[in-house]
C-alpha positions as CSV (number, residue, x, y, z in Angstrom):
1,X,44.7,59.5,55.5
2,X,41.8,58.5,53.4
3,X,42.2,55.6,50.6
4,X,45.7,54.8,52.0
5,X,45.9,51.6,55.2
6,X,48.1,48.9,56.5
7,X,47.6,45.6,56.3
8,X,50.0,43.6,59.1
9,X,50.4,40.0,59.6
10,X,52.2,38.2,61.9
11,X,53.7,35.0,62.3
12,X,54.9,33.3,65.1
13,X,58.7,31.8,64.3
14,X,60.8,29.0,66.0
15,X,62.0,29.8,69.8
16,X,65.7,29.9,69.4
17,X,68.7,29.9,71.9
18,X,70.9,33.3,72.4
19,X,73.2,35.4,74.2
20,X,71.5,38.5,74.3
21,X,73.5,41.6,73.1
22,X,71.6,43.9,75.7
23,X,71.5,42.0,78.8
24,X,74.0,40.0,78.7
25,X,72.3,36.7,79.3
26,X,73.8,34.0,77.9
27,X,72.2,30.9,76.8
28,X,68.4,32.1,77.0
29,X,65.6,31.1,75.2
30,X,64.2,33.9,72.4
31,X,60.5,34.3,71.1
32,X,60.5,35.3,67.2
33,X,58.1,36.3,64.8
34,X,57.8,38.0,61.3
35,X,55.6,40.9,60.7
36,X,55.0,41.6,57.4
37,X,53.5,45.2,56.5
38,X,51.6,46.2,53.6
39,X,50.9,49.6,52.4
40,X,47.6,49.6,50.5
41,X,46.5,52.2,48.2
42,X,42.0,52.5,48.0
43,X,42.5,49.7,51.2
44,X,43.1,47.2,48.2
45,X,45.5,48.0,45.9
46,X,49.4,47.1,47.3
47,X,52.0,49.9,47.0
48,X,54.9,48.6,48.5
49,X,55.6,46.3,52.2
50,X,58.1,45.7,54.5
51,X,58.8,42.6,56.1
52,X,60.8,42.6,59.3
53,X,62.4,39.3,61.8
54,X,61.7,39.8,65.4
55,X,64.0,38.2,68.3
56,X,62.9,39.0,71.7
57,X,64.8,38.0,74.4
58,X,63.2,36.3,77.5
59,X,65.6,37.9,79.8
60,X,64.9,41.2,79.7
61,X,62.3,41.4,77.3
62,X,64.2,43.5,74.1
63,X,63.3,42.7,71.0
64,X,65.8,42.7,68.3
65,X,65.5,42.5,64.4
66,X,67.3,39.5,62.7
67,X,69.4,39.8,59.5
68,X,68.7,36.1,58.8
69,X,65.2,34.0,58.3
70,X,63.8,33.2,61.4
71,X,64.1,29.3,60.4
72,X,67.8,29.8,59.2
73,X,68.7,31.6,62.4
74,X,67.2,29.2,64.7
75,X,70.1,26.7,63.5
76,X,73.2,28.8,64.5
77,X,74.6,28.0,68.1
78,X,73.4,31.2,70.8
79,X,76.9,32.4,70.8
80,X,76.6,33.4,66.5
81,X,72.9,34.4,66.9
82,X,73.9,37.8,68.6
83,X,76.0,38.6,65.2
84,X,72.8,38.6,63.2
85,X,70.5,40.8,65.3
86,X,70.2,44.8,65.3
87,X,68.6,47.0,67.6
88,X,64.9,48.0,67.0
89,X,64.7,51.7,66.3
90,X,63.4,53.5,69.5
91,X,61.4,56.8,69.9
92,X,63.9,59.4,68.8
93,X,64.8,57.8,65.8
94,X,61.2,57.6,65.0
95,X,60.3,60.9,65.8
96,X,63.5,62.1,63.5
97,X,62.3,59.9,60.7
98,X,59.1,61.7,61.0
99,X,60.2,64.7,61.0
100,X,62.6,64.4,58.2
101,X,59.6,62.9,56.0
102,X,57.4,65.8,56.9
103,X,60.2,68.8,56.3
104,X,61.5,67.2,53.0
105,X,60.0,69.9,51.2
106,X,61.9,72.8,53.5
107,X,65.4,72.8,51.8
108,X,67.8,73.6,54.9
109,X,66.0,72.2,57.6
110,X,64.8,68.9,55.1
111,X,68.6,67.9,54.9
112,X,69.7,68.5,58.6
113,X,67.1,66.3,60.0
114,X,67.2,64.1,57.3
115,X,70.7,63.5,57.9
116,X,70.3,63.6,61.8
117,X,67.7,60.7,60.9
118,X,69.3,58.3,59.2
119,X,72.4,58.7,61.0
120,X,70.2,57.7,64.7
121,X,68.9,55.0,62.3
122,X,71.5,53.8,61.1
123,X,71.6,49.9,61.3
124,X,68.3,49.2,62.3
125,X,65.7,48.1,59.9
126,X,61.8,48.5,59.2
127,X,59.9,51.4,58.1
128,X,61.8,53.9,60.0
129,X,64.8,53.1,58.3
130,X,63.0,53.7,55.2
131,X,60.9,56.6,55.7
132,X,64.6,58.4,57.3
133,X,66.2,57.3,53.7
134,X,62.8,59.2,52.1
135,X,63.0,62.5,53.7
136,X,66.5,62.1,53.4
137,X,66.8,61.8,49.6
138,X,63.5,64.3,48.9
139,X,65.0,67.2,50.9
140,X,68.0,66.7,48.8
141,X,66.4,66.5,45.7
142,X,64.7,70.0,46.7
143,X,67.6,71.8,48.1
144,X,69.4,70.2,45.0
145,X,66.5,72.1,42.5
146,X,66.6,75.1,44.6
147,X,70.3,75.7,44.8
148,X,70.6,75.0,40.8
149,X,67.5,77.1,39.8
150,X,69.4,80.4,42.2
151,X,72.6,79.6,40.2
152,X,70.8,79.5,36.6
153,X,68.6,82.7,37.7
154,X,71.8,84.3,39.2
155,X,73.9,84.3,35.6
């Protein structure tokens, strides 16, 4: 889209000890970083960013995102650190955020996949989360403006 780019920059955290929620390895060591996105208007001008904590597990390689600073969470013993991670969202659910942010305008089919997209996203974080919420909300608003201007029209 022209006049609209991301700026991302990343930041290597502290390794930290965990019991990963996937696996099921106990006691391994976890790479972290925090990627912070920027959504630029003209490739200068800052709309809005989202900032998400990283936790990848050497184990089996899944990366979670963390509820806590990176710094903060790199004090907790591993057996607490699993209570502050969430799953990263995965293809579907960014496909359905997608989708729902693209059909918002299409009043029926705007709320079901809106709903069917925040529900797969529910509990995980980042852009996805946000762009399900979106399409969510818009189709509403729409369907919302349709339904009421049928009823005014209709009297």
């Amino acid at each position: 889209m022209p006049g609209f780019s991301i700026r991302i920059r990343r930041v290597d955290g502290p390794t930290l000890r965990m019991h990963c929620p996937r696996c099921g390895a106990e006691d391994v060591e976890a790479e972290t970083r925090e990627q912070r996105e920027t959504f630029l208007l003209l490739h200068v001008l800052p709309l809005f960013w989202i900032c998400n904590r990283f936790v990848a597990c050497s184990a089996c390689g899944r990366q979670f995102l963390s509820a806590l600073p990176l710094e903060q969470l790199a004090e907790y013993p591993p057996d607490l650190v699993r209570d502050y991670l969430r799953p990263k969202a995965g293809f579907l659910g960014a496909l359905l955020a997608g989708i729902s942010a693209s059909c918002w305008w299409f009043p029926a089919l705007g709320v079901l996949f809106g709903l069917l997209a925040v529900l797969v996203n529910y509990g995980k974080g980042g852009w996805v989360r946000l762009l399900s919420w979106a399409g969510l909300l818009l189709s509403l608003l729409v369907t919302g403006g349709i339904v009421a201007l049928v009823f005014f029209l209709g009297e």
